[in-house]
C-alpha positions in Angstrom: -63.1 32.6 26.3 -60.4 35.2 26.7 -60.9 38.6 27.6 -59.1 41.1 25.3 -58.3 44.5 26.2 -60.8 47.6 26.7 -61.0 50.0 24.5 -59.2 53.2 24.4 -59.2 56.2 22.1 -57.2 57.6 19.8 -55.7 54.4 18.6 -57.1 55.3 15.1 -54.8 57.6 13.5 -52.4 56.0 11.5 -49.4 57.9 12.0 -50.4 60.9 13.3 -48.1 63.4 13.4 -49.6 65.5 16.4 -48.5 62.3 18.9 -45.6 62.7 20.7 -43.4 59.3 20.9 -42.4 58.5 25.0 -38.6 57.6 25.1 -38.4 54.0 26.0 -37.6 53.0 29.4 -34.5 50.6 29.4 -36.9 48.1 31.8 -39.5 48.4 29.7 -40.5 45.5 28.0 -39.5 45.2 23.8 -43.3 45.0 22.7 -44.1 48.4 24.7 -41.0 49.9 22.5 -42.7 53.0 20.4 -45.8 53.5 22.1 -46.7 57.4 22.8 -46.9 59.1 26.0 -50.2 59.3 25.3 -50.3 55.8 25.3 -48.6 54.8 28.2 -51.5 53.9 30.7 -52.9 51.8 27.6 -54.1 48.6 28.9 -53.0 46.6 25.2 -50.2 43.8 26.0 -49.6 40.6 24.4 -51.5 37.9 25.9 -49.8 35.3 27.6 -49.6 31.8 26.2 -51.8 29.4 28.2 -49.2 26.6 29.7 -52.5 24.3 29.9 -54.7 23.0 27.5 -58.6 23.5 27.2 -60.3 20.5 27.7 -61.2 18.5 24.4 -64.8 18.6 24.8 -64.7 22.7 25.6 -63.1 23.3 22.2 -65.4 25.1 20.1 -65.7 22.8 16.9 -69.1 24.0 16.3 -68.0 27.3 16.3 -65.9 27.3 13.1 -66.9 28.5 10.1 -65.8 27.7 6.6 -67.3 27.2 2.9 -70.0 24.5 2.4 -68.0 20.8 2.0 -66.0 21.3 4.4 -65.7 20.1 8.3 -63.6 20.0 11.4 -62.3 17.3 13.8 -60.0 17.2 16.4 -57.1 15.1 15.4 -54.8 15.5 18.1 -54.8 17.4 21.7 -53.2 17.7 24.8 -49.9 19.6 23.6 -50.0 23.5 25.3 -48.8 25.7 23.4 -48.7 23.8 20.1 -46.9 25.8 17.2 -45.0 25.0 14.3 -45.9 21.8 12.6 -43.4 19.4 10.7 -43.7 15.9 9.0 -41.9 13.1 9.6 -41.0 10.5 6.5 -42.6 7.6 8.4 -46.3 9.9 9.5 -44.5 11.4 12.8 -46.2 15.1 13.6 -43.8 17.4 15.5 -44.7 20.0 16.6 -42.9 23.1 18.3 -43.7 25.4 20.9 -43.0 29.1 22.7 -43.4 29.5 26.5 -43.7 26.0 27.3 -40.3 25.0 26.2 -41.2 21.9 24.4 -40.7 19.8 21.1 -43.9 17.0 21.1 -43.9 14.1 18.7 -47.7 13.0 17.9 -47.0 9.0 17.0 -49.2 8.3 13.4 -51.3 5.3 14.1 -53.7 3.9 11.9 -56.4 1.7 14.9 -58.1 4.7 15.1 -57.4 5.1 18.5 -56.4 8.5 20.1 -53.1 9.3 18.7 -50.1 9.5 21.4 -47.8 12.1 21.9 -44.6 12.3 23.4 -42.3 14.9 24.7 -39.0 15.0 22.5 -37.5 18.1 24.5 -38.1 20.1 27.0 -36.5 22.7 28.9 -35.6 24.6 25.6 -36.3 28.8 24.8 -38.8 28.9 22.9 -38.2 25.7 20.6 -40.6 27.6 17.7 -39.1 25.8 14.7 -39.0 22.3 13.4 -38.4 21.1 10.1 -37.7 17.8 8.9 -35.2 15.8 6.0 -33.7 13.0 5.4 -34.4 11.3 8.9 -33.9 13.9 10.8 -35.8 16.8 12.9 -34.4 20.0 13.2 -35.0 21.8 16.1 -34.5 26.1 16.2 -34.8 27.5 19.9 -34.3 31.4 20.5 -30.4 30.3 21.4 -29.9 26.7 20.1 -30.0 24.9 16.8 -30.5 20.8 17.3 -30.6 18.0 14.6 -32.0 14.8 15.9 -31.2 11.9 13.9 -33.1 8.8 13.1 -35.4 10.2 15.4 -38.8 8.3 13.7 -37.2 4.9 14.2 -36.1 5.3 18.1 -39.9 6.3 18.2 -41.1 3.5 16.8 -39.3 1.2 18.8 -39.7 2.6 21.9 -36.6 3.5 22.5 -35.1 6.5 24.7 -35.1 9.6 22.8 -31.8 9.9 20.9 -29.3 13.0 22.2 -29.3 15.4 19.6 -26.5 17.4 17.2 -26.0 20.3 18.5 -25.3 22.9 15.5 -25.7 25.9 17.1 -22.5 27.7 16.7 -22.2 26.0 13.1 -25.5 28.3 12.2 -24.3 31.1 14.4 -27.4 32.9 14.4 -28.6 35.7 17.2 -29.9 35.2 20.3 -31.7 38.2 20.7 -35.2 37.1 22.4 -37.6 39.5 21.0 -38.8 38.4 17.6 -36.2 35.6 18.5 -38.6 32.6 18.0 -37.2 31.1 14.8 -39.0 29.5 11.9 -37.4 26.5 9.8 -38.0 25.2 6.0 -36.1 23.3 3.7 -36.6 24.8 0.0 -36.6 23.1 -3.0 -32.5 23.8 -3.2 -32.2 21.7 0.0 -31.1 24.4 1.9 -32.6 25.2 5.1 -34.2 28.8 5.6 -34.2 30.5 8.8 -35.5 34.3 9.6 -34.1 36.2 12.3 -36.6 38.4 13.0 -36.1 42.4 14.2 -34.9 42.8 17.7 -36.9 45.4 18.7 -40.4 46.7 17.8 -39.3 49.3 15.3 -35.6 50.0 15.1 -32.5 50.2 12.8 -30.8 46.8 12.7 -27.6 45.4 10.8 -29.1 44.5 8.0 -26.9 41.3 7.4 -28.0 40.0 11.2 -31.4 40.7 11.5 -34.7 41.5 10.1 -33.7 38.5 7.5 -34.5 35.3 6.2 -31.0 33.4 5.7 -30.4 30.3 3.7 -28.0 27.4 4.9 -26.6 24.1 4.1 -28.2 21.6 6.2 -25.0 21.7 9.0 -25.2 24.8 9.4 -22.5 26.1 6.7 -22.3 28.7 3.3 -25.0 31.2 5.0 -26.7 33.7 2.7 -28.7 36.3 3.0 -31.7 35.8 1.4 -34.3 38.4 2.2 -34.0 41.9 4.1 -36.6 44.1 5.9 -38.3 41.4 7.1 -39.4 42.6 10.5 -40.9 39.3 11.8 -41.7 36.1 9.6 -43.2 33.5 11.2 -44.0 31.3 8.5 -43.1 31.0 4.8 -43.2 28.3 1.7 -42.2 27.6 -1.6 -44.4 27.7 -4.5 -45.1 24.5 -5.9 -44.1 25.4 -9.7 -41.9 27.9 -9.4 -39.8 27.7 -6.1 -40.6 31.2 -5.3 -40.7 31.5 -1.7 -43.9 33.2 0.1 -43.3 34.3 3.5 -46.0 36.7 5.8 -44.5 39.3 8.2 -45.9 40.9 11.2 -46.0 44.6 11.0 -45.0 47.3 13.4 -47.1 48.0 16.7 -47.9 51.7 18.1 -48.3 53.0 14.9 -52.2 53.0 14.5 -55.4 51.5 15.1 -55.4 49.6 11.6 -52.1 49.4 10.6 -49.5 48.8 9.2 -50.8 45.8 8.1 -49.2 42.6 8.0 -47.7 41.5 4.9 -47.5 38.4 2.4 -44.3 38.9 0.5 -43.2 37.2 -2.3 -39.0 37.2 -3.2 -38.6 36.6 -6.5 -34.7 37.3 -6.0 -32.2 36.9 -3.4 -30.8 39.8 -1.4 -34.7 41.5 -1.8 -35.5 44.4 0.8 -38.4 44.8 1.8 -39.1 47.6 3.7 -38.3 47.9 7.5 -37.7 50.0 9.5 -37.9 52.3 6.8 -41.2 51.5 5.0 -44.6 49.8 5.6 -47.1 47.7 4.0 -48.0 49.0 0.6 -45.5 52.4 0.9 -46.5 53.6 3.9 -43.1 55.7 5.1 -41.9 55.3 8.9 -42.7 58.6 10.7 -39.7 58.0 12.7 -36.9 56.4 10.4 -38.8 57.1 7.5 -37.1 59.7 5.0 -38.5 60.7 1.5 -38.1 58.1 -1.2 -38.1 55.3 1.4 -39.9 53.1 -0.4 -38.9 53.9 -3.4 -36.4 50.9 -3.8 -38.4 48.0 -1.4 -40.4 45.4 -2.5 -43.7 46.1 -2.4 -46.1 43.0 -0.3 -48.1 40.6 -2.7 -50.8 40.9 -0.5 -51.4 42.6 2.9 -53.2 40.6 5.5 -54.6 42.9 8.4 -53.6 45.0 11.2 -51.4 43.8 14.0 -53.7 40.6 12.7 -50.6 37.9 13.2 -50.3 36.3 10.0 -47.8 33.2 11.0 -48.1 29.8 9.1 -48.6 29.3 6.0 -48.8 26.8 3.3 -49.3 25.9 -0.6 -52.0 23.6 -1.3 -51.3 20.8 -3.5 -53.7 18.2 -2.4 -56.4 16.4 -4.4 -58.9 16.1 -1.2 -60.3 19.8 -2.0 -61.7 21.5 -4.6 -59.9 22.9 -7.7 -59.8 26.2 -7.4 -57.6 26.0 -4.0 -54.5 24.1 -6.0 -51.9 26.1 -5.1 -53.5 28.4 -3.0 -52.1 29.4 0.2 -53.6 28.5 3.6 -52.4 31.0 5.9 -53.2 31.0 10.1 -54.0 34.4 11.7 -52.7 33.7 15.7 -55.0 37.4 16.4 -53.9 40.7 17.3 -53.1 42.5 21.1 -52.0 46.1 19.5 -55.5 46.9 18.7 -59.1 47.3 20.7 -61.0 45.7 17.9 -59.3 42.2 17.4 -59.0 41.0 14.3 -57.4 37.7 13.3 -57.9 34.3 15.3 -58.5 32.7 11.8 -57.4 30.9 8.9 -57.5 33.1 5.2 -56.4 31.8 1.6 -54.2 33.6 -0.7 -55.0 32.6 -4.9 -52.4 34.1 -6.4 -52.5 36.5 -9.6 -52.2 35.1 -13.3 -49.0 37.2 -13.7 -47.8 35.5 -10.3 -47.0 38.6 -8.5 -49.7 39.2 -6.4 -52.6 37.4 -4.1 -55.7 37.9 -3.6 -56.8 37.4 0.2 -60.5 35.5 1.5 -61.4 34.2 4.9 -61.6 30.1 4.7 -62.1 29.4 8.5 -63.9 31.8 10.6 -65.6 31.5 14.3 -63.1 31.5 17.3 -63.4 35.6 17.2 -66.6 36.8 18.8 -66.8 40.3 17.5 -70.1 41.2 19.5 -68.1 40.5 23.2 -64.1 41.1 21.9 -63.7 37.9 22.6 -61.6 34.8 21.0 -61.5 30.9 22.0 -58.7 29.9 19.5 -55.3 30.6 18.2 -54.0 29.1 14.9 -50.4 29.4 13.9 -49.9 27.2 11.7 -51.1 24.9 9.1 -49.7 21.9 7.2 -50.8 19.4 4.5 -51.5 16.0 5.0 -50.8 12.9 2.3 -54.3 12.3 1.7 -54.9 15.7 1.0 -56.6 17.1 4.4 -55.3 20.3 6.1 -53.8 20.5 10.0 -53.8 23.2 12.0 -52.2 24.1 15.2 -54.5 25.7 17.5 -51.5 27.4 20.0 -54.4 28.5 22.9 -56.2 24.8 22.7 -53.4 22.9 22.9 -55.0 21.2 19.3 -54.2 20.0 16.0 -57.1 20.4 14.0 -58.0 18.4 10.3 -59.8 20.2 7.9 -61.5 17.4 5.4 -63.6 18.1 2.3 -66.6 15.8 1.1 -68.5 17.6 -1.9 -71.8 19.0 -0.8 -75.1 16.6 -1.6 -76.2 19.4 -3.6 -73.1 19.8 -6.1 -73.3 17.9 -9.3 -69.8 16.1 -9.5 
């Protein structure tokens, strides 16, 4: 278990206009950015990514929570710091990571054994991304973009690992290191999307640079812009039947107690603002940057998904291991809050999505590594991804743990 941080008061009022805001120190850190002089002694910080694992039988499995059918296993461990989560064509898991530096390859085998895992890179800042096509990983770093070709059969044959593509000034993208941890997906158009998250904790940015999700060709060329106001995605997907792309992003800190909340967003067209600095959540205007009619022209979240609650991975559900009413849901993982002094998050929720397709409606699916009673939490998850027989992974960042999520219907249920 991890201590989180004491209590203090007045961390309530959203937005409250009798709090004065401390000018920002040019040493201080970019997460203290905004916080009141009221606030200044406050004991809330981010909490430091274990560079360790917890040991496999100390992982709470009996912990978790989730509706009757379904269970829990570890599938994988031993990877600190686990992330981001992509698939290989030939069963390969890669996974990403922050502090630690690393890319990790988990090798599919089918003995039922415990799976191996290799170290593909290490060295790297904050390697966060990884997405795979057409043979190849993609690796996104805070400064770096790598393609690693044929990757699955140098693994397979036990070869050395091969040296990679660097693409990095083909993409051209920032190298700012707050909110710098990139995410990577290819969409249904092939192209690979990329947010660059906000710079800062609340600030005005150029909004062809940052506070974006951009779209590329896979080497890097014809960059758009897709998305806007965007101050820090970690995690999106593409609906199933439409294409739409879904993406949750992590609100503003200092501003309250309970908000603003994270978002689900859903961008229906490209070049789509949708909100920051200017506007929060469901219309909330920024007491700072804010003016009148600030949100009158933003795009409005599908869904809002706590405060300062971490909303990072995220995935459709097409499977045919679960039950019917989660096809093309969203599994989304809650990594927990730090800028508030009762947590929230450390979870996984689902997202069913409205009959007119604009909006979501948001449930808790696995529960337990929070311990509300003490403040305390045993678990990350940031991200999730779908298997081929229909189960779910999740990357658990604090364990060092993949996790499968596995359905069997209930003795009880009449099939």
């Amino acid at each position: 278990m991890m201590p989180l941080s004491v209590a203090i008061s007045a961390a309530g009022l959203l937005f409250s206009a009798t709090i004065t805001t401390a000018l920002a120190d040019e040493h201080e850190p970019a997460w203290a950015q905004g916080r009141s002089s009221d606030m200044a002694d406050s004991p809330l910080a981010p909490h430091a990514t274990p560079l360790t694992v917890t040991a496999e039988e100390d992982i709470p499995l009996d912990h978790l929570r989730m509706p009757d059918g379904f269970s829990a296993e570890i599938w994988a461990h031993g990877m600190p710091g686990a992330r981001m989560m992509a698939r290989g064509d030939d069963g390969t898991l890669f996974i990403g990571t922050r502090g630690i530096g690393r890319v990790y390859a988990v090798l599919d085998n089918d003995d039922g054994e415990e799976r191996e895992h290799v170290i593909i890179a290490e060295g790297l800042t904050q390697p966060n991304g990884v997405a795979f096509k057409d043979g190849s990983l993609y690796v996104a770093a805070i400064n770096r973009i790598l393609r690693y070709d044929d990757i699955e059969s140098h693994l397979a044959n036990g070869g050395d690992i091969p040296e990679p593509e660097e693409l990095t000034d083909a993409f051209g993208l920032p190298d700012d290191e707050h909110h710098g941890w990139k995410f990577l997906a290819f969409g249904p158009d092939g192209r690979l999307y990329v947010p660059v998250g906000a710079p800062c904790n609340g600030c005005e940015v150029d909004e062809d640079t940052h506070a974006t999700i951009h779209s590329f060709e896979p080497d890097g060329s014809d960059m758009r812009v897709e998305a806007r106001g965007v101050r820090n995605s970690v995690g999106f997907d593409f609906h199933p039947e439409t294409g739409e792309l879904w993406f949750t992003d992590n609100g503003q800190d200092w501003l309250g107690e309970h908000g603003p909340q994270d978002e689900l967003n859903r961008l229906s067209e490209s070049g789509e603002h949708f909100g920051f600095p200017f506007c929060h959540s469901h219309g909330i205007i920024d007491p700072d940057l804010g003016s009148e009619g600030a949100c009158d022209s933003v795009t409005m979240p599908a869904a809002l998904m706590g405060g300062h609650a971490a909303a990072l991975g995220m995935r459709f559900y097409t499977g045919e291991m679960f039950p019917e009413e989660y096809q093309n849901a969203m599994f989304i993982a809650r990594r927990g809050s730090w800028n508030r002094t009762l947590s929230v998050g450390y979870d996984m929720q689902v997202a069913h999505i409205s009959e007119d397709g604009e909006r979501a409606a948001i449930s808790p699916f696995m529960v337990g590594l929070l311990d509300p009673r003490e403040n305390d939490f045993a678990g990350r998850p940031v991200d999730v991804l779908q298997m081929p027989d229909g189960a779910l992974l999740v990357a658990d960042e604090y364990n060092g743990a993949i996790y499968r999520i596995s359905y069997e219907t209930p003795d009880y249920v009449e099939e």
